[in-house]
C-alpha positions in Angstrom: -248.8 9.6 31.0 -247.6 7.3 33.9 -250.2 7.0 36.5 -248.6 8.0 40.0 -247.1 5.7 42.5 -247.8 5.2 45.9 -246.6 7.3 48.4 -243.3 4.9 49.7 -242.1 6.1 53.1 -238.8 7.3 54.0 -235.7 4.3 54.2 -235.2 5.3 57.7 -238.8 4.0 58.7 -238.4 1.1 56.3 -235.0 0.2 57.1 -236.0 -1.4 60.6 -238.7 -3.8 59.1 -235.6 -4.5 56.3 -233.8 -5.7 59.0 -236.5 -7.4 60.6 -237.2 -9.4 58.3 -233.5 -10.0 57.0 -232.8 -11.9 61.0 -236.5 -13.8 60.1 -234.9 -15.3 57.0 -231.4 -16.1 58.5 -233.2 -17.7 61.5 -235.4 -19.5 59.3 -232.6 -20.7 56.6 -230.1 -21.6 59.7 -233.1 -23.9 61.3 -234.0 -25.6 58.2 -229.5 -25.9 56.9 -229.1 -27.9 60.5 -231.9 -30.3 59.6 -230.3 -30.5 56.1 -226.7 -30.8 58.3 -227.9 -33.5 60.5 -230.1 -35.3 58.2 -227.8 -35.8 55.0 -223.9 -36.6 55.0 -222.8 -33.0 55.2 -221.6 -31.3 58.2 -223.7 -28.8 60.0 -221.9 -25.1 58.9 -222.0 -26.7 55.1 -225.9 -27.2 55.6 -226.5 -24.1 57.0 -224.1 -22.3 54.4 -225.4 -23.8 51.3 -228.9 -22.8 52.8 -228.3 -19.4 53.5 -226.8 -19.6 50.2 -230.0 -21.0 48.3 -231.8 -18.2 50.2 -229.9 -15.7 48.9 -230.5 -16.9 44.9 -234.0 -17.0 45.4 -233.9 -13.5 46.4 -231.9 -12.7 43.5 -233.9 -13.7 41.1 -237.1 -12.9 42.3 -235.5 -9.2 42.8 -233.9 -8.7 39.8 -237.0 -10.2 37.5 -239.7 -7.8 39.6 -237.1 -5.1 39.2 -236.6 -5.4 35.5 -240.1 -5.5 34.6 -240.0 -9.9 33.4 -243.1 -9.9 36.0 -245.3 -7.4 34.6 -245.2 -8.5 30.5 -248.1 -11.1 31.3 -250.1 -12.2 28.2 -248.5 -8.9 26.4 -245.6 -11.0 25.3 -247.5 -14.1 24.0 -249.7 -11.8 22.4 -247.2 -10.0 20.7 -245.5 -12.8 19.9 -248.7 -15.0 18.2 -250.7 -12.0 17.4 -248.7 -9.6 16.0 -249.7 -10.0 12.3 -253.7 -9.9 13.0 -254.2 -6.8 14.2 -257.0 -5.0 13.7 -258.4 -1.6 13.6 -258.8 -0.1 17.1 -256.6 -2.5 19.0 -253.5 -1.9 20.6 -250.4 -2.7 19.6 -249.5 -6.4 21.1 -245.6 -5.1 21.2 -246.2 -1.4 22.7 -247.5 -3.1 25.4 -244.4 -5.3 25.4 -242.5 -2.5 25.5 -244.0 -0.7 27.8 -243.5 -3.8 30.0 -239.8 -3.7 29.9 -239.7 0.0 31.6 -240.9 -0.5 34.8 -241.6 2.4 37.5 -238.7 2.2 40.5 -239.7 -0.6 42.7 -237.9 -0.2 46.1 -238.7 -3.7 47.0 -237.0 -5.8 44.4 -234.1 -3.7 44.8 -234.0 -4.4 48.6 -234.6 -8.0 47.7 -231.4 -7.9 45.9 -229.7 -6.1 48.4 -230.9 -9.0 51.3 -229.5 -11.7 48.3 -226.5 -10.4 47.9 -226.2 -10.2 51.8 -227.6 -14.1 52.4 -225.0 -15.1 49.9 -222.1 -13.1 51.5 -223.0 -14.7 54.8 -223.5 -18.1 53.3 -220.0 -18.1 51.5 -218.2 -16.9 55.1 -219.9 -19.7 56.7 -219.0 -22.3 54.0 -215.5 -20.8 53.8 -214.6 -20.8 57.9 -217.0 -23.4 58.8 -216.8 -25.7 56.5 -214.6 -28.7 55.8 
């Protein structure tokens, strides 16, 4: 039996803190891209572009391996993979666990992290492509 989730509020209370947070990371990613523009030989839209951009991959990643379950195998995987042939009696199985690992309950947050890295990298590529040289 699963064991049940926390109770998640509604997107529509959510969605303002989503947002929130979204302007945080633009704000924060446009700050550090004009450093990046002013310091190195690139013009200041590139900097802030290839930033945003950067931003956006991180959130990606970090969504899509919380999402698809990569975070929660832990030592399951190395134990499955080194221990498989000594089990013994009254154990459990190294690669149930591994597969249990890869069916992860919904996670709202990694798919919002997504969502926001998809959006960075939108934003990033219209400021490249307008901006940029």
């Amino acid at each position: 039996m699963t064991e049940p989730q926390e109770d998640v509020p509604p997107l529509r209370e959510r969605f303002p803190d989503y947002v929130a947070f979204f302007g945080i990371g633009l704000v924060a990613a446009t700050a550090v891209g004009i450093g990046i523009g002013l310091v190195f030989s690139a013009t200041v839209p590139e900097g802030v572009g290839y930033t945003i951009i950067m931003l956006g991959v991180v959130l990606l990643l970090a969504g899509g391996a919380t999402g698809g379950g990569y975070t929660n195998l832990g030592m399951g995987a190395l134990e499955a993979l080194f221990a498989a042939g000594g089990r013994e009696e009254g154990r459990p199985d190294p690669m149930e666990r591994l597969r249990r690992g890869l069916r992860p309950e919904a996670n709202p947050r990694a798919f919002w992290q997504v969502v926001g890295g998809i959006c960075y990298v939108a934003v990033g590529l219209a400021i490249v492509v307008v901006f940029g040289d």
